[in-house]
C-alpha positions as semicolon CSV with decimal commas, in nm:
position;residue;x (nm);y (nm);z (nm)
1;X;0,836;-3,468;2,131
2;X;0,527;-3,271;2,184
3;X;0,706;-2,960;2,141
4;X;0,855;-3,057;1,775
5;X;0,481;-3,193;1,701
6;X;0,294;-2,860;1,791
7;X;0,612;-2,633;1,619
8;X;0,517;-2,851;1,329
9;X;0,157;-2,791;1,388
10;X;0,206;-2,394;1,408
11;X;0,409;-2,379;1,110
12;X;0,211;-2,578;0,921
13;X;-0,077;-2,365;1,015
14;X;0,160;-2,020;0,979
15;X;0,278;-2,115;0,614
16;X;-0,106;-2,182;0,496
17;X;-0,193;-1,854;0,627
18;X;0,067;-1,718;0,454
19;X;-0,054;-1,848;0,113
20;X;-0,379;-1,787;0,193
21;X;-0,293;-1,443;0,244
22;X;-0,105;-1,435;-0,045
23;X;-0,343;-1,566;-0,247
24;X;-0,581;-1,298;-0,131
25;X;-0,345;-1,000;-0,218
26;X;-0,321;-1,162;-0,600
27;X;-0,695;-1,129;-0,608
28;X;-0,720;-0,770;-0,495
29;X;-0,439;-0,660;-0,681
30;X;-0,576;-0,828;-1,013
31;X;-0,924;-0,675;-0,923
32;X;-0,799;-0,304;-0,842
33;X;-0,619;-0,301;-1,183
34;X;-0,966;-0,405;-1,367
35;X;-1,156;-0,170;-1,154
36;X;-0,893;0,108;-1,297
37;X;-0,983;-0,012;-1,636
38;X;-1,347;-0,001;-1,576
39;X;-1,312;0,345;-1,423
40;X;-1,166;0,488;-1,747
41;X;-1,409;0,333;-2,064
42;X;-1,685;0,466;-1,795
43;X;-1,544;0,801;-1,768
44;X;-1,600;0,736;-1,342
45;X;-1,348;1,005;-1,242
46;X;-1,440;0,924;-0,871
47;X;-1,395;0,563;-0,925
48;X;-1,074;0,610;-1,061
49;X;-0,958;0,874;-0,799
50;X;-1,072;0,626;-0,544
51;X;-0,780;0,330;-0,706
52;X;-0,520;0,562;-0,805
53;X;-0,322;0,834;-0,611
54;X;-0,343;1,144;-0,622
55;X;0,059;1,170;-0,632
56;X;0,053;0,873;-0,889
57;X;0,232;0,879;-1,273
58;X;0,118;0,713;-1,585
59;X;0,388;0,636;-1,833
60;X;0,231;0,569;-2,150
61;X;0,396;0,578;-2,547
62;X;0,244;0,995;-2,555
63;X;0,408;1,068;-2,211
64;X;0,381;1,070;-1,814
65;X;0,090;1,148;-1,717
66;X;-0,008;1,260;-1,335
67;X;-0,359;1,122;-1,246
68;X;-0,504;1,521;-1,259
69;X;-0,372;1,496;-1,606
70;X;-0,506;1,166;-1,701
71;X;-0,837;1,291;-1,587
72;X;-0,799;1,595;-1,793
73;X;-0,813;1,387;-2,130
74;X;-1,020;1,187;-2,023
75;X;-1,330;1,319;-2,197
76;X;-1,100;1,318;-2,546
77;X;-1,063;0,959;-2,498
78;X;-1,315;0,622;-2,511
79;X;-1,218;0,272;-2,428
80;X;-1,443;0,034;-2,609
81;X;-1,334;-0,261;-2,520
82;X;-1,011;-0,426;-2,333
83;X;-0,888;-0,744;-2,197
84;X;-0,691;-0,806;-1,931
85;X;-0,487;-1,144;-1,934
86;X;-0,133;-1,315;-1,824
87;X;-0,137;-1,160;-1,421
88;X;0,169;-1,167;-1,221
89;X;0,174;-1,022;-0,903
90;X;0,513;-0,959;-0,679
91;X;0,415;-0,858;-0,288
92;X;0,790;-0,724;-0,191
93;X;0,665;-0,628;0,146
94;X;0,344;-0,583;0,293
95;X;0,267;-0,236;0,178
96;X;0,353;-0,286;-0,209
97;X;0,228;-0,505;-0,461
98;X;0,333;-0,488;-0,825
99;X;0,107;-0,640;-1,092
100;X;0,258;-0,711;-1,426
101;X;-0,026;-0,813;-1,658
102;X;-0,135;-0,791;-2,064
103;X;-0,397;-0,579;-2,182
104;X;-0,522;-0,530;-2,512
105;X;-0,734;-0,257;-2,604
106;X;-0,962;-0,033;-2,868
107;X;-1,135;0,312;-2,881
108;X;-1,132;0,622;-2,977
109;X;-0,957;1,007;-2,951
110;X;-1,113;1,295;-3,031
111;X;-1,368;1,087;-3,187
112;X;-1,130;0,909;-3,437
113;X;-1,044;0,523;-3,393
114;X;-0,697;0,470;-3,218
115;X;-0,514;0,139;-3,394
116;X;-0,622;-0,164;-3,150
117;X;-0,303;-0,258;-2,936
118;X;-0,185;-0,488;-2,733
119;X;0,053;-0,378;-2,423
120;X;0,238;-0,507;-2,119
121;X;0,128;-0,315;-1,833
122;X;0,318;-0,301;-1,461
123;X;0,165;-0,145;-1,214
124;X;0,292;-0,055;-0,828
125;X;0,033;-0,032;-0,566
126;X;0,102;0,091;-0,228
127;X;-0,106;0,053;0,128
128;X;-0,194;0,354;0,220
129;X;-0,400;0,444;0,553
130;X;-0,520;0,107;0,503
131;X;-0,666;0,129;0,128
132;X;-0,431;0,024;-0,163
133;X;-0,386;0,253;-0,448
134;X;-0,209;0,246;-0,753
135;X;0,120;0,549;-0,764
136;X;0,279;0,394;-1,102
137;X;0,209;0,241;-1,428
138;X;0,409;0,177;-1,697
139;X;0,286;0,062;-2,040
140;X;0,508;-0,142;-2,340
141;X;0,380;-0,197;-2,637
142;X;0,392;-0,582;-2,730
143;X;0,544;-0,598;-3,155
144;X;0,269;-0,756;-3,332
């Protein structure tokens, strides 16, 4: 009887640590993909190389993008203001986390204003040496 109580006990305990955990991975995910949003409309190149991999690919309605070429245009182009809403985050294993979210944007290219959109976004981020970084994104435009 004292066996079934502390089992109980222990998997009581190892199921709340689970969502706890859980729970804390949603949170970093969610705040990795607005730190990659912040890094762009602030032009932080190191920010942004410090959240996305090096090895990582963009897939946006103008192409795929590698992060080097992301950070190419990235003087051509100016975020001025997004929101980030409707988070969903999948933890397959422990070293991947996708985020599916909704993000609605405005700026500019070139200095000309780009039509304000709203998009799906998924992202895939990856543990790596103990940091997570995002290695794919892939944006949908939502019809109007």
């Amino acid at each position: 009887m004292v066996f079934l109580i502390l089992a109980s006990a222990l998997l009581g305990q190892t199921r709340l640590l689970a969502q706890t955990s859980k729970s804390g991975i949603e949170q970093l995910m969610i705040e990795n993909e607005k730190a990659v949003w912040a890094a762009a409309k602030a032009h932080d190149v190191a920010r942004f190389e410090h959240v996305v991999a090096e090895d990582a690919r963009m897939i946006f309605e103008s192409g795929v993008f590698t992060r080097a070429g992301y950070l190419s245009g990235l003087a051509d182009r100016t975020i001025t203001d997004f929101a980030l809403s409707d988070f969903v985050v999948v933890h397959p294993n422990p070293q991947t986390a996708i985020v599916i979210y909704k993000a609605s944007r405005s700026g500019t290219y070139k200095g000309q204003p780009f039509p304000p959109a709203t998009v799906r976004e998924a992202s895939v981020w990856v543990k790596r040496a103990g940091r997570w970084v995002a290695v794919l994104n892939q944006e949908t435009p939502v019809a109007p």
